[in-house]
C-alpha positions in Angstrom: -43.5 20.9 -23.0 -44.7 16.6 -22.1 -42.2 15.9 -24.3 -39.7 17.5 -23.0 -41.0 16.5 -19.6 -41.3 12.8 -20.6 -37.7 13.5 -21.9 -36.1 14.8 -18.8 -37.9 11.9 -16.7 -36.4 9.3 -18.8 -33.0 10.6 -19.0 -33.2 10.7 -15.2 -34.1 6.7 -15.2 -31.4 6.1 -17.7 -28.7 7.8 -15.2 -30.3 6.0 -12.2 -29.9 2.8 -14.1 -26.5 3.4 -15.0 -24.2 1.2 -12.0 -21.0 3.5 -12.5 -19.8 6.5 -14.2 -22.3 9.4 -14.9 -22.0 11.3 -17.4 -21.3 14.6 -17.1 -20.5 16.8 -20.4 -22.1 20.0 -19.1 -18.8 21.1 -17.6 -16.9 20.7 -20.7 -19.6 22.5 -22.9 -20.5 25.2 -20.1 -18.2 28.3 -19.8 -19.0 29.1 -16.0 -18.4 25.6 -15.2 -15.3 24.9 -17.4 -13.9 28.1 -15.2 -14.8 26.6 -12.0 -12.8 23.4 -13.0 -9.9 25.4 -14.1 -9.9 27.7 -11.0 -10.0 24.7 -8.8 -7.4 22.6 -10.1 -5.2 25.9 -10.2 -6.1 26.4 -6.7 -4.2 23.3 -5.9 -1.3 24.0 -7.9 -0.7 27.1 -6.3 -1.3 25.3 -2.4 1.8 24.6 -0.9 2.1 21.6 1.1 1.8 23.3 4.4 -0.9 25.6 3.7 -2.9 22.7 2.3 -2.4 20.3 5.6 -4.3 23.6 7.1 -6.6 24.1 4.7 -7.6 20.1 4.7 -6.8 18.8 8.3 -10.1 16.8 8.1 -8.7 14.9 4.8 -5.3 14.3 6.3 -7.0 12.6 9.2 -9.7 10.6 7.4 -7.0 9.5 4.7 -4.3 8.8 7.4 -7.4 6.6 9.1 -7.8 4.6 6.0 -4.6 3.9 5.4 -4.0 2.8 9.3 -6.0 -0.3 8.2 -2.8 -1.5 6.9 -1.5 -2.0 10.1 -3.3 -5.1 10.5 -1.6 -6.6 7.3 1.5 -5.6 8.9 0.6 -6.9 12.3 0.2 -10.6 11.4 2.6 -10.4 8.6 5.2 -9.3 11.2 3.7 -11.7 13.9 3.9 -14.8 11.6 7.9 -14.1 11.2 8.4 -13.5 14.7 6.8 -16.8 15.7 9.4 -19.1 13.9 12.0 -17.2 16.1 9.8 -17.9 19.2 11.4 -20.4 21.5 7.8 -21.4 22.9 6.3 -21.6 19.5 8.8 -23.5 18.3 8.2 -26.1 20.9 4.9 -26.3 19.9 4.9 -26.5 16.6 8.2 -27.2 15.2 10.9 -30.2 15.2 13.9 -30.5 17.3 16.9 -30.5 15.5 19.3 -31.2 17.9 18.8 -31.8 22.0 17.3 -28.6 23.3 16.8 -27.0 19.9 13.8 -27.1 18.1 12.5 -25.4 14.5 9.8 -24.9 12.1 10.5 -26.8 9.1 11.1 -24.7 6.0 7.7 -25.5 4.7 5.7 -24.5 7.3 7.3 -21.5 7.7 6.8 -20.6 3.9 3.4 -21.9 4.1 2.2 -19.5 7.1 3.8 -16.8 5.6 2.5 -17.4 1.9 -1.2 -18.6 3.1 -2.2 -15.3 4.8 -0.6 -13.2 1.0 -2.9 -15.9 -0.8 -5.5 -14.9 0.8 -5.0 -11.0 -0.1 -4.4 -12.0 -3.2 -8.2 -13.1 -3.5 -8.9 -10.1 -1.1 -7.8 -7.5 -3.7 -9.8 -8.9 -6.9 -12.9 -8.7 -4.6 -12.4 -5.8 -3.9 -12.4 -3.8 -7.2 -15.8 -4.6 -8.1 -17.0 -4.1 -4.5 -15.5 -0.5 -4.0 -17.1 0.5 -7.2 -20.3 -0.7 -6.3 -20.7 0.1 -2.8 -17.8 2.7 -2.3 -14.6 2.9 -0.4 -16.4 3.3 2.8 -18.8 0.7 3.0 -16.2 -2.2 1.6 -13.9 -0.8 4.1 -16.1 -1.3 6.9 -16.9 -5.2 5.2 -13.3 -6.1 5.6 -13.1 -4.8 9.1 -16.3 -7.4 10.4 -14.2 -10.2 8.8 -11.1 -9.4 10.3 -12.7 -9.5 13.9 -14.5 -12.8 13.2 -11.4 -14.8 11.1 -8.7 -13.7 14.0 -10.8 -16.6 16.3 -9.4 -19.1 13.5 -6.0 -18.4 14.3 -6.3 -18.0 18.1 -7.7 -21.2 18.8 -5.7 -23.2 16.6 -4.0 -26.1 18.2 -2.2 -27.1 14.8 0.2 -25.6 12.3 -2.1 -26.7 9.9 -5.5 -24.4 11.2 -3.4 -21.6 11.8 -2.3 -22.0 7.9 -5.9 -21.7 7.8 -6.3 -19.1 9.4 -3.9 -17.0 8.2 -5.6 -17.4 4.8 -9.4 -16.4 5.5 -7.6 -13.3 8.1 -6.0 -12.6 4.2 -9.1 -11.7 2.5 -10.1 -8.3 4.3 -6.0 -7.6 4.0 -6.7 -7.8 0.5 -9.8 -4.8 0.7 -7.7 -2.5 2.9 -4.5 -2.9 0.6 -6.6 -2.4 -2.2 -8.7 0.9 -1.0 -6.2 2.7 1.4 -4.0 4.4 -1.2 -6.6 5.1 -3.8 -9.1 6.5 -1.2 -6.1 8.8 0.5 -4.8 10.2 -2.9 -8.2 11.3 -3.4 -9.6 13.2 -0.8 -6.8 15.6 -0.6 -5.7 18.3 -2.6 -2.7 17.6 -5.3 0.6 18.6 -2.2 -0.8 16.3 -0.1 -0.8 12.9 -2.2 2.6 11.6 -1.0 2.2 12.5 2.3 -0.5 10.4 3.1 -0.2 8.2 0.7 3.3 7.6 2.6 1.4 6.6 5.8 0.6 3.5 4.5 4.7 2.3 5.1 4.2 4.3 8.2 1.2 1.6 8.9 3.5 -1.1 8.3 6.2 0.4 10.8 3.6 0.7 13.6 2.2 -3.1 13.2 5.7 -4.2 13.3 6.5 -1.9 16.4 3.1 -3.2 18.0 4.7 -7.1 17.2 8.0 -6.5 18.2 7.2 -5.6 21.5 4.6 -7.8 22.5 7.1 -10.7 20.8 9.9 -9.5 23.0 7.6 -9.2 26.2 6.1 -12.7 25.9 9.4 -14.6 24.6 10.3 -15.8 28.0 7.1 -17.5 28.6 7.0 -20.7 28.9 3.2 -21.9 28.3 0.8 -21.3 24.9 0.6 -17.5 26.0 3.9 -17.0 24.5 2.4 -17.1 21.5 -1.4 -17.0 21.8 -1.1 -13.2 23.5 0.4 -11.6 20.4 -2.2 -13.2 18.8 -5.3 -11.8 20.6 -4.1 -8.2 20.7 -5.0 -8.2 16.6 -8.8 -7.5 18.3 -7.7 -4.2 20.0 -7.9 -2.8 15.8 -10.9 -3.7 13.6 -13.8 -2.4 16.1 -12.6 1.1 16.7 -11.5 1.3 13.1 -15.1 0.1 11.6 -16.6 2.8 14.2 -14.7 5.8 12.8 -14.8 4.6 9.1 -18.3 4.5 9.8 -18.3 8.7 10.0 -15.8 9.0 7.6 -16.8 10.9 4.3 -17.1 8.9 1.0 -14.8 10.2 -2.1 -16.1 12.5 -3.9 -14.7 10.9 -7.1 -16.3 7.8 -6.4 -20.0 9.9 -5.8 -19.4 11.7 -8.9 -18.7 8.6 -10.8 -22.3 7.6 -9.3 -24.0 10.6 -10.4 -24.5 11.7 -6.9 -23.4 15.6 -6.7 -24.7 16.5 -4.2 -23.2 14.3 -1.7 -20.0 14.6 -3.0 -20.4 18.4 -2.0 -21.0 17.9 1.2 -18.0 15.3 1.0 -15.7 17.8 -0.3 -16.7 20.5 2.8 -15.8 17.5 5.4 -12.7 17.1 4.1 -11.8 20.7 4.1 -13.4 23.1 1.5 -15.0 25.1 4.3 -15.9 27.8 1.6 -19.0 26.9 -0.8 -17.1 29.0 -3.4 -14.4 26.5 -3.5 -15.8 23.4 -2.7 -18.0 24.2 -5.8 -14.5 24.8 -7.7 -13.1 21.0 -6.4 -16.8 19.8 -7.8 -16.2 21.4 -11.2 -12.6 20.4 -11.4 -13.9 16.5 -10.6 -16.4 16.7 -13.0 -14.2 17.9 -15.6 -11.8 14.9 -15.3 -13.9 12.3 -14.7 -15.7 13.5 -18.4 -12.7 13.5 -20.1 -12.2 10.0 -18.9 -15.8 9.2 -19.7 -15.3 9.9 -23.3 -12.9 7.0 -23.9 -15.0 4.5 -22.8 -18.2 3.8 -19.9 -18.5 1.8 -16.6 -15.4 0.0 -15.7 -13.9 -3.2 -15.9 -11.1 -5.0 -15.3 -10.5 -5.9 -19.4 -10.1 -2.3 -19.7 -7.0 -2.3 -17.7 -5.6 -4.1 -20.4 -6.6 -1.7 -22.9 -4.8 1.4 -24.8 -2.7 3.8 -22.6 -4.2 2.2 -19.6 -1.8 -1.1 -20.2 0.8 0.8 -19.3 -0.5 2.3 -16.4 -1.8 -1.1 -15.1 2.1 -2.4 -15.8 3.6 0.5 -14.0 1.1 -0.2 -10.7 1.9 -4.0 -11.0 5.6 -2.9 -11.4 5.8 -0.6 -8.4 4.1 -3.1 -6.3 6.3 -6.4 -7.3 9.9 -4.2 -6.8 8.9 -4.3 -3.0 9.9 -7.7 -2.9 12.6 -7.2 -4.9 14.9 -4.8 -3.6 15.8 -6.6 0.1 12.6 -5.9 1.7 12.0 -9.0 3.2 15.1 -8.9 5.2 13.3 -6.4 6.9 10.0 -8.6 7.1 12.1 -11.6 8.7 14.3 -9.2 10.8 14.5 -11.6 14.0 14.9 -14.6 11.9 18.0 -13.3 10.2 19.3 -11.5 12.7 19.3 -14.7 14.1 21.0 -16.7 11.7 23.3 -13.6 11.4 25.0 -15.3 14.7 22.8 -13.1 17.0 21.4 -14.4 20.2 17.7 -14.9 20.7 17.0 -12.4 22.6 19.3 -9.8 21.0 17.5 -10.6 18.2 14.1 -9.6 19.5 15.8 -6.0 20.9 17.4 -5.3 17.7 14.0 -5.9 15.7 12.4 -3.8 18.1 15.0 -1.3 17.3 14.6 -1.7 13.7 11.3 -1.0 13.7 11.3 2.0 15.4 13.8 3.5 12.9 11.9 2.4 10.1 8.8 4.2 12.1 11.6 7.2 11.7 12.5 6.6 8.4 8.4 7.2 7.3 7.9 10.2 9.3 11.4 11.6 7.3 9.9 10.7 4.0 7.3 13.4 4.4 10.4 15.7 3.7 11.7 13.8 1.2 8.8 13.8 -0.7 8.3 17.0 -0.6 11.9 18.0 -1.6 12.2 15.5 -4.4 10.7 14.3 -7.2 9.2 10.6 -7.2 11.1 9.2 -10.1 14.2 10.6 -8.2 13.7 9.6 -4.5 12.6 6.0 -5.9 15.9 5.5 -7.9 18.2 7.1 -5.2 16.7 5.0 -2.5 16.9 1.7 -4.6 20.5 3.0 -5.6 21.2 3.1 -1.9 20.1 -0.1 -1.0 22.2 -2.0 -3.9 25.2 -1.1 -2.6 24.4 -1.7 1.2 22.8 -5.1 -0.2 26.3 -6.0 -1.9 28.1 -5.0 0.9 25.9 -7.2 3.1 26.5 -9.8 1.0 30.5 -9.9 1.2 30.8 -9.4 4.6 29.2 -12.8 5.2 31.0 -14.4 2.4 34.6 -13.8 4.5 35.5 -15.6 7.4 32.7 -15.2 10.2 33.7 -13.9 13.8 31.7 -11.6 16.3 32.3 -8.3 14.4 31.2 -9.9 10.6 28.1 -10.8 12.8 27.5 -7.5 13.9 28.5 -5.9 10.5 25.9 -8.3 8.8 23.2 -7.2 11.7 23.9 -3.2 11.0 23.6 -3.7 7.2 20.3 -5.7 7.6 19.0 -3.0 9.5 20.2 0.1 7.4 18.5 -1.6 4.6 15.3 -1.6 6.0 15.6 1.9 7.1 16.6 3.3 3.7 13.6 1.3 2.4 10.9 2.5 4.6 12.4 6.1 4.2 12.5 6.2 0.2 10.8 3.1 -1.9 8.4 1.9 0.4 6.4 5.1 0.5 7.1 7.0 -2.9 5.7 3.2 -4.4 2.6 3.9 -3.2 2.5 7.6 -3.9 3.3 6.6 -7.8 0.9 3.8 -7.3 -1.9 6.1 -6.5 -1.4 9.0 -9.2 -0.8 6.3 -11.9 -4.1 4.6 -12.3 -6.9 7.0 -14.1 -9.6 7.4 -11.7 -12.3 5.7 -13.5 -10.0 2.1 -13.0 -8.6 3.1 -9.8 -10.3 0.7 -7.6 -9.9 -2.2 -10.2 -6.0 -0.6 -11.2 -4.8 -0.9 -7.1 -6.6 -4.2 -6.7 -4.3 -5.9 -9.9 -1.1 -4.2 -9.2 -1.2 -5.8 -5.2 -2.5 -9.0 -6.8 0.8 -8.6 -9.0 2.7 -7.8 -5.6 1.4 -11.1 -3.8 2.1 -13.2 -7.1 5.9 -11.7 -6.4 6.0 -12.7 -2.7 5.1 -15.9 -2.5 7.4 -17.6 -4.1 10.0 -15.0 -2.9 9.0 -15.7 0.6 9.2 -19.1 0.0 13.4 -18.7 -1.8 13.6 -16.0 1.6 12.8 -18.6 3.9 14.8 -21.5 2.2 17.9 -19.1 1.9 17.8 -18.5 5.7 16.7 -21.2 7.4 19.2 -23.5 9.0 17.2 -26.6 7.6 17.3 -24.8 3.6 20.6 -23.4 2.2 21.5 -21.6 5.6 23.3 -18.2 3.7 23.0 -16.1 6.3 24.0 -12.2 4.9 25.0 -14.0 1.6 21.3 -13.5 0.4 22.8 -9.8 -0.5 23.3 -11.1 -3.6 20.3 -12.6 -4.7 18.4 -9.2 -3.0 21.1 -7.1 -4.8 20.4 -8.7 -8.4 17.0 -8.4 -8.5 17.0 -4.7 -7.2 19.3 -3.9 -9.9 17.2 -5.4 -12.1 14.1 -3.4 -10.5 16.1 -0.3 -11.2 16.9 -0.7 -14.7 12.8 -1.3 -15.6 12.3 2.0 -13.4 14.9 3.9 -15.1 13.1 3.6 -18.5 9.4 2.9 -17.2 8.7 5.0 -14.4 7.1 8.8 -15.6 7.4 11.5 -13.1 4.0 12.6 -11.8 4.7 15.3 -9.2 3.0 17.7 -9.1 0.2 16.3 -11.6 -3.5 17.0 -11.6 -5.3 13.8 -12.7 -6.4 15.6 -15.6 -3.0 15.9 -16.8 -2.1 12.8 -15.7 -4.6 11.3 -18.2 -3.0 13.7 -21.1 0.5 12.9 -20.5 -0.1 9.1 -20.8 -3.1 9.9 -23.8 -0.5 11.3 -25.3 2.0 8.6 -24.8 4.9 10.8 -23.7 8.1 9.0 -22.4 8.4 8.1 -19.4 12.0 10.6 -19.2 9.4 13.3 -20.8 6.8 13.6 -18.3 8.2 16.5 -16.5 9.4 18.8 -19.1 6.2 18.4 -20.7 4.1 21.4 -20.6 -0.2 21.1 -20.6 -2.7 23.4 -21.3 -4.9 24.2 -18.9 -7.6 24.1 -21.4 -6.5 21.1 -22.6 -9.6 18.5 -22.4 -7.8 15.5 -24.2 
């Protein structure tokens, strides 16, 4: 009996040792428990997407909270584009080119777009380990202190050279709430809702740029540093509320049962919804199962293991999904003014019509939620990329002809369609197939890499963006519909043959279907046991 005593007490020291990733065989070995998982994860199967947004209101708000984080990324991402169209700012800071006309050279406009994505880009490989040491929550609430102290950087810069600066420390806690938002949303709700709020990450994007667009158009006509400094200071009016209610948010229960700490991920799963013990004790089994199952290929996480086996090709999917966002015409949509601009708007058309755009795309989100819904990912991906090549050609040929008011206005209505179609279809099916791709075990470290992959893209695309509009660059105007319509071509032939359907999926079968190394084309028609503990 001290033996087994002495035994029980060590293998409880062992587990609390253990930094990730407890083990948890029992439910595969236990008949009561294997029947809870399987109840629970056919519970979810059988929800329909409006009975589970009733059953889990509590999810969809702390998800749809998480994922508003985004919208400081957007924010100063939009910001930073709208200043180079900004008469005062350009004063300021920039060169005159002729009497009365001034501009931010080429590289200091790439460079305070790229600096705050290099940033991020160091923001999302922190994060991985973080999030699986401390949790979603807790690095969450990290990144929102140093957004509230790095914004002083940027405010009280008097050069273009601090604000590059700044841009790049305010890029680090961009990088944590990139990194987190989507794997944290798709996992604290039930299988219908994944691409709903996993879609109100775009949503978050279309907000910041609404937020920028208006303050932009209401301080344009000043004439002193408030022009500029104004949009700059309302980036303060997010991180404190946000850090206050991600305080009371609920940690994932996948990442507590990866800790070993069941109990709290129980009363996690009842926050977020399972009012019933019965079947919050279901979800718990259900967890435990597939996190086991993962747990049997290999132990604690790291990011060498992204690189290893069937979860290469998950990592290359992620990176994939996340890289065709700057592919496919997006950044017309980032540097709306600027090209309506050179499109032969005026300057303060172009500040209405961003505003406009931005609402629409705000339109475009809220629509996705039915798309999603009626379509598969694979499809809604390819059809909205589809879409956007054609519109991206056509853009491309109207400014190729002989330019007059109406070519200007035909180039302005394409740019803006573009962005619409994107923020209704690719932009927020990406992160949907970004957050059921990774296995769960890697899915802090698996987002992290695919949006380090994603700034790797856009730096050196915002830098051939910028040198393709500006007046002091190459000055093409619409014609950079056929670079944009090239590379999304190209974006669409890699999905075509790369991109599984995951629809849906439990994360259990998720990890089967790519175990078992199915086609990509194959993923749907494939049929999995429910027994099935590959």
């Amino acid at each position: 009996m001290a033996s087994d005593t002495e035994k029980t007490e060590q293998s409880q020291k062992t587990e609390a040792m253990q930094p990730v990733d407890v083990h948890h065989a029992e439910v595969l070995g236990k008949s009561d428990l294997m029947n809870d998982a399987l109840d629970g994860e056919q519970r979810e199967h059988e929800m329909g997407v409006w009975e589970a947004a009733k059953l889990h209101p509590a999810a969809c708000f702390w998800a749809f909270i998480m994922c508003f984080t985004i919208v400081m990324e957007s924010f100063d991402m939009f910001l930073n584009t709208n200043f180079v169209a900004l008469e005062q700012f350009q004063k300021t800071f920039g060169v005159e080119t002729s009497p009365g006309s001034w501009t931010i050279p080429t590289k200091w406009q790439s460079a305070l777009f790229q600096s705050g994505q290099c940033g991020a880009f160091i923001g999302v490989f922190l994060a991985g380990p973080i999030t699986s040491k401390i949790g979603y929550r807790w690095t969450t609430i990290l990144g929102l202190v140093l957004m509230n102290a790095t914004i002083f950087i940027s405010f009280f810069a008097s050069s273009l050279e601090v604000m590059v600066i700044g841009q790049a420390f305010e890029g680090v806690p961009w990088g944590f709430f990139i990194a987190n938002s989507p794997a944290y949303a798709s996992e604290v709700v039930p299988i219908p809702l994944r691409a709903a709020v996993t879609a109100t990450l775009q949503m978050s994007w279309s907000i910041g740029s609404i937020i920028v667009a208006g303050a932009s158009f209401g301080y344009n006509d000043r004439l002193d540093k408030w022009a500029w400094k104004a949009p700059l200071a309302l980036q303060w009016i997010f991180p404190l509320p946000l850090l206050i209610l991600i305080f009371f948010a609920p940690e994932s229960p996948w990442w507590l049962m990866r800790r070993g700490r069941k109990e709290e991920a129980l009363r996690s799963l009842k926050r977020l919804g399972n009012e019933s013990t019965e079947d919050a004790q279901k979800s718990l089994a259900m967890i435990e199962r597939t996190i086991e199952i993962e747990l049997q290929m290999d132990s604690a996480p790291t990011l060498l293991d992204l690189l290893k086996g069937t979860d290469l090709r998950r990592t290359i999917i992620t990176c994939l999904m996340y890289a065709s966002q700057n592919f496919a015409g997006n950044l017309i949509a980032n540097q709306a003014t600027y090209f309506f601009e050179q499109a032969g708007m005026s300057d303060s058309f172009s500040f209405k019509l961003n505003l406009i755009t931005c609402c629409l795309q705000l339109c475009g989100n809220i629509f996705s939620w039915y798309l999603t819904s009626r379509f598969t990912r694979r499809g809604l991906y390819l059809g909205g990329l589809s879409v956007n090549i054609v519109f991206l050609f056509c853009l491309a040929i109207v400014a190729s002809v002989p330019q007059n008011v109406h070519t200007n206005y035909a180039q302005a209505c394409f740019g803006v369609i573009i962005s619409v179609v994107f923020a209704a279809t690719q932009g927020p099916i990406s992160y949907t197939i970004i957050a059921e791709t990774s296995s769960i075990r890697l899915r802090p470290l698996s987002t992290a890499v695919g949006r380090a992959a994603y700034y790797l893209t856009e730096i050196p695309m915002i830098y051939l963006s910028s040198r393709m509009l500006n007046t002091t660059g190459w000055d093409l105007a619409g014609k950079c519909g056929y670079v944009w319509g090239g590379t999304a071509v190209f974006c669409w032939v890699v999905a075509y043959f790369w991109l599984p359907e995951l629809k849906g999926r439990s994360y259990r079968e998720s990890d089967i279907l790519f175990n078992r190394k199915t086609p990509a084309r194959e993923f749907s028609k494939t049929i999995i046991d429910e027994r099935d503990n590959e």
